[in-house]
C-alpha positions in Angstrom: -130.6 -54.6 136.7 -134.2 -54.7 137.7 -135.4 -52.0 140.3 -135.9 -54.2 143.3 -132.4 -56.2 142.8 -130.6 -52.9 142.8 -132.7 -51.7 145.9 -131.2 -55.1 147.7 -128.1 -55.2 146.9 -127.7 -51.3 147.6 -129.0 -51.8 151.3 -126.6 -55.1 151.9 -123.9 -52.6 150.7 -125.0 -49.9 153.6 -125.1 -52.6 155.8 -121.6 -53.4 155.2 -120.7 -49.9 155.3 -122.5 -49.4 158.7 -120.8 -52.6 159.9 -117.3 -51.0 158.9 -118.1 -48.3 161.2 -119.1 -50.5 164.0 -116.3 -52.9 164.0 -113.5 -50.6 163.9 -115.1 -48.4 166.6 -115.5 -51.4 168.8 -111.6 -52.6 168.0 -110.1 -49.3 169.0 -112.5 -48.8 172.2 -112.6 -52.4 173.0 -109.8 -54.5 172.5 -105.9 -53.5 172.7 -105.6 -53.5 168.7 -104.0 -50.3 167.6 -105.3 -48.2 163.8 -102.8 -48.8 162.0 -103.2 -52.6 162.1 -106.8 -52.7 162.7 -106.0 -51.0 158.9 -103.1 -53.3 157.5 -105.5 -56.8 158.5 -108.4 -55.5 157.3 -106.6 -54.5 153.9 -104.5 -57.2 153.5 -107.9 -59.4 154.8 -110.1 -58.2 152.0 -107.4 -58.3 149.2 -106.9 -62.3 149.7 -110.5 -63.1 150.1 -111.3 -61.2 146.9 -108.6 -63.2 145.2 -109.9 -67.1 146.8 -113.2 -65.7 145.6 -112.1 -65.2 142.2 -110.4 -68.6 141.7 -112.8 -70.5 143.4 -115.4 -68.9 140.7 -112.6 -69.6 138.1 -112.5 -73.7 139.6 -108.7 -72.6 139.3 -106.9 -75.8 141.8 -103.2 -75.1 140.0 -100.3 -73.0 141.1 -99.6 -71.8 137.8 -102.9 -70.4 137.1 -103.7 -69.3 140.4 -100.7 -67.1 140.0 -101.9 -66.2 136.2 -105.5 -65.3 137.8 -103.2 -63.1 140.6 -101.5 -61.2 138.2 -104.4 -60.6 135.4 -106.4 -59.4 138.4 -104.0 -57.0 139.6 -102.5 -55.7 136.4 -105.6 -55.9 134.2 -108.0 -54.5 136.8 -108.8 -51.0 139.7 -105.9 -48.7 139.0 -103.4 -47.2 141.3 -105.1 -43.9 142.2 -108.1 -45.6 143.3 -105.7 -48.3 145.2 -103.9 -44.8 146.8 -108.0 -43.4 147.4 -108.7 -46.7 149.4 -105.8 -46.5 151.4 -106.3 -42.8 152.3 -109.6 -44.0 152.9 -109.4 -46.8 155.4 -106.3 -45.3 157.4 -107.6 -42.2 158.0 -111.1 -44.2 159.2 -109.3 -45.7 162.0 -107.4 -43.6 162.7 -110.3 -41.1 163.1 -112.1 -43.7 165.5 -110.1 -43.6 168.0 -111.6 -40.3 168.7 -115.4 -40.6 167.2 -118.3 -42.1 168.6 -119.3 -45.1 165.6 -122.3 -42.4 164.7 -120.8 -39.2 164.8 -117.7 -41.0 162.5 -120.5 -42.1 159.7 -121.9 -39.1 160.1 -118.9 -37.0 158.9 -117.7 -39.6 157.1 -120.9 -39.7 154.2 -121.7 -36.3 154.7 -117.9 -35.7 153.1 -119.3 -38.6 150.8 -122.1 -36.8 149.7 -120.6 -33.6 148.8 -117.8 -34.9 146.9 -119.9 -37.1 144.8 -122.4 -34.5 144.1 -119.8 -32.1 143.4 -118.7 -34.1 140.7 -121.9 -35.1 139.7 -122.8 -31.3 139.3 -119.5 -31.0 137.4 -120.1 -33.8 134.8 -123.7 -31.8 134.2 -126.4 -33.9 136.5 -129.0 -31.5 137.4 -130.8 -32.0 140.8 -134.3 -30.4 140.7 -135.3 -27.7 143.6 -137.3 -30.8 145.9 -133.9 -33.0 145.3 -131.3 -29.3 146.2 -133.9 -28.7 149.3 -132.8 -32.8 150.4 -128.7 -32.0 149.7 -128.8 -28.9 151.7 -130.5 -30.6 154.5 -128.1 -33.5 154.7 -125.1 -31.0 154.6 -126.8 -28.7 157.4 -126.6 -31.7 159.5 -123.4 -32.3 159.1 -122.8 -28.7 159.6 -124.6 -28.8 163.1 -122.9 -31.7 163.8 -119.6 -29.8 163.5 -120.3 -26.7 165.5 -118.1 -26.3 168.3 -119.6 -26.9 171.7 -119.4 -29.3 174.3 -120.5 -33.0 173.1 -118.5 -31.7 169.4 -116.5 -33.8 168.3 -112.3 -34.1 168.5 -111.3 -31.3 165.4 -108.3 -33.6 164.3 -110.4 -37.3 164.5 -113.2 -35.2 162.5 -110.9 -33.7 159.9 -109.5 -37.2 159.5 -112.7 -38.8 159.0 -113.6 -35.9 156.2 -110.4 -36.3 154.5 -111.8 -40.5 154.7 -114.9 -39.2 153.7 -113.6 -37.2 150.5 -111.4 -40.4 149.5 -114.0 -42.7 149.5 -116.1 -40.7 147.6 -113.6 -40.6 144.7 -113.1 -44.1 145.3 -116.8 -44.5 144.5 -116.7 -42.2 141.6 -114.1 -44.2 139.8 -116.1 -47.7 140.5 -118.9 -46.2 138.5 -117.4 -47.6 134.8 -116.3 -51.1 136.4 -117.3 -53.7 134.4 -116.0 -56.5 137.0 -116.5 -55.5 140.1 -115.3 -58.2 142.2 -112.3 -58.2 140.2 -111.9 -54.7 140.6 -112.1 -54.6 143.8 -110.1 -57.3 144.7 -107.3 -55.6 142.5 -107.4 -52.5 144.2 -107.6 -54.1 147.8 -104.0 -56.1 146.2 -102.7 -52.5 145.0 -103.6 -50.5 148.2 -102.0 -53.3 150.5 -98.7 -53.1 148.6 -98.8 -49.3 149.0 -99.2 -50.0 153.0 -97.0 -52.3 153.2 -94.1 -49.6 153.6 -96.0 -47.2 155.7 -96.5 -50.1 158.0 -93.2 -50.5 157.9 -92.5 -47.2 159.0 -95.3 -46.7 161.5 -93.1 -50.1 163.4 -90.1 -47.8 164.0 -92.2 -44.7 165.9 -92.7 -46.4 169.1 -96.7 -46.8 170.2 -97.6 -46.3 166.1 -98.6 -50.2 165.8 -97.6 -52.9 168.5 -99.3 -56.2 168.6 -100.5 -57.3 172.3 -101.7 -60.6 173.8 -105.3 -59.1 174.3 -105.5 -58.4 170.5 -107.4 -61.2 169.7 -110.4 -59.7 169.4 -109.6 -56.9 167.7 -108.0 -59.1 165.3 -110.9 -60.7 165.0 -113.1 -57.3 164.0 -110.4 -56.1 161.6 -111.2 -59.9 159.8 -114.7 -59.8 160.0 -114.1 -55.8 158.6 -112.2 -56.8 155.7 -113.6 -60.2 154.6 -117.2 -59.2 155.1 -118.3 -55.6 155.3 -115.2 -54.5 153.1 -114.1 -57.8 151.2 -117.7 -58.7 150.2 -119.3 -55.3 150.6 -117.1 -53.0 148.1 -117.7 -55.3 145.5 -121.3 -55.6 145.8 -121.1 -51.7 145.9 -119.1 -51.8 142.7 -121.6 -53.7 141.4 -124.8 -51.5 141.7 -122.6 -48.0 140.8 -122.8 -48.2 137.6 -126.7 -48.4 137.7 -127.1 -45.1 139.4 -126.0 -41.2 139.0 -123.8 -39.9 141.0 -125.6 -37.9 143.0 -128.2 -40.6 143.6 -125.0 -42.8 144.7 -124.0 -40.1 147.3 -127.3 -39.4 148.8 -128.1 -42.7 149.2 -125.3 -43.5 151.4 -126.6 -41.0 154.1 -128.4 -43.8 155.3 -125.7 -45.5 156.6 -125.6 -42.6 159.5 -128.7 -44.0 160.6 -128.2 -47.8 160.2 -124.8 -47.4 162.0 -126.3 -44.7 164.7 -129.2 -47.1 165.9 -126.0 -50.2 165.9 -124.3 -47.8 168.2 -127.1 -47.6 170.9 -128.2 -51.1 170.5 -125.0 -52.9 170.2 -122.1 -50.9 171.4 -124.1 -48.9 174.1 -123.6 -45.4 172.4 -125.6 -42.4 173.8 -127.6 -40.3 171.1 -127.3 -37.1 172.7 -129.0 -33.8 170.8 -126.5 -32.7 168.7 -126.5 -36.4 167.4 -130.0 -36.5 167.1 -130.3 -33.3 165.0 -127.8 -34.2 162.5 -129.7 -37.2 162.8 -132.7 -36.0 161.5 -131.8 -33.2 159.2 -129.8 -35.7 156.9 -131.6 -38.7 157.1 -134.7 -36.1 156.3 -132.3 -35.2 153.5 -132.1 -38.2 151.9 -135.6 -39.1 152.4 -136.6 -35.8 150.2 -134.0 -36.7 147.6 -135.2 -40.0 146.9 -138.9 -39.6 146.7 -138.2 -36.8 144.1 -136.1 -38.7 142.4 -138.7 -41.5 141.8 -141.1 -39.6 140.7 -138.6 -37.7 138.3 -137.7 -40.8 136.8 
């Protein structure tokens, strides 16, 4: 993949990322839709686009092969652990929202991002210089500052939830990295992680307030579409796509930048404050990833 198609495609996948953020912030603050179904749709959303996607790229018209295509996808592509990593993922993201301003929630969300993927890029032997260290450690100082308990910090169980999303998703990332099809991986870990929700829903419909659907939902329903169609649906598998092109540090750091995109979507769209402790973080991480990918040009 040539240098400036991977540099497109890997800022449509932050924009879809930052979008995530947005929509489900706005569904929980906005609209009457509750986490746990905002999850479910947007799962369940993403999993049959991904699978029209693939047959009408197929030209499949047939029952019969349609269902062939269903099953190869599912059984012959993703895996169940990353399935169980998605899932873990995108419940504890909305979940986490109810709480989180869209910013501070990306914020702790890809700073967990970052540190598990370099972690594990650290482990497999991926040496950072000192410029690209001095970049990590400013990125995780903001999310540090971030957490710091004072008065605009944010809820501890919504950010603990949104760092356990954080470390999911980073080991979702991690395992897209040797994906040879990425739409069909996706799409057969989207399948995979709605069949594990499907009894959790199931369960969340006995505890009373857990997930009830209300005439006023409509909207929400609508972001939890445009959430999984879109910006999950479409955006995971372009993600997939570009992963195996880069290291994994490069792959965590780079996502920092959806703080940003996400932060600015917050004040312009949603009508988000940025107040200093936001605009700190702000800095230090988006500095962070700034550092880290200059001197990783001019390493490579």
């Amino acid at each position: 993949m040539s240098p400036a198609r991977l540099t497109l495609l890997t800022t449509i996948a932050m924009l879809a990322f930052a979008a995530n953020s947005l929509l489900n912030r706005m569904a929980l603050t906005e609209t009457d839709i509750d986490a746990a179904s905002f999850t479910l749709i947007r799962l369940f959303s993403a999993a049959l686009f991904l699978l029209l996607f693939l047959l009408w790229r197929r030209q499949i018209a047939s029952t019969k092969s349609a269902l062939t295509v269903w099953f190869k996808t599912l059984w012959q592509n993703g895996s169940w652990w990353s399935a169980a990593a998605l899932l873990l993922y995108a419940g504890g993201f909305s979940f986490a929202y109810r709480e989180l301003t869209a910013a501070t929630g990306a914020l702790l969300l890809f700073g967990a991002v970052q540190a598990t993927m370099i972690a594990w890029g650290l482990w497999q032997g991926e040496r950072p210089n000192r410029i690209q260290l001095l970049g990590l450690i400013s990125g995780l100082a903001g999310v540090v500052w971030l957490l710091l308990p004072g008065v605009s910090a944010p809820d501890p169980l919504a950010a603990v939830l949104m760092l356990a999303a954080g470390i999911s998703w980073g080991m979702y990332s991690l395992r897209g990295k040797g994906s040879k099809a990425p739409v069909a991986s996706t799409g057969a870990n989207f399948i995979r992680g709605s069949l594990l929700a499907l009894p959790l829903g199931a369960l969340l419909m006995l505890i009373p307030g857990a997930m009830e659907f209300h005439p006023d939902s409509a909207a929400g329903v609508g972001y939890a579409l445009v959430s999984g169609v879109l910006a999950s649906g479409a955006g995971y598998a372009l993600w997939y796509s570009v992963l195996p092109f880069m290291q994994a540090t490069t792959a965590a750091t780079v996502q920092l930048t959806v703080p940003a995109i996400t932060a600015a979507a917050g004040v312009l769209i949603a009508g988000e404050s940025l107040d200093a402790r936001l605009l700190v973080a702000f800095l230090l991480i988006i500095g962070g990833v700034a550092v880290f990918i200059r001197s990783a040009s001019k390493k490579d």
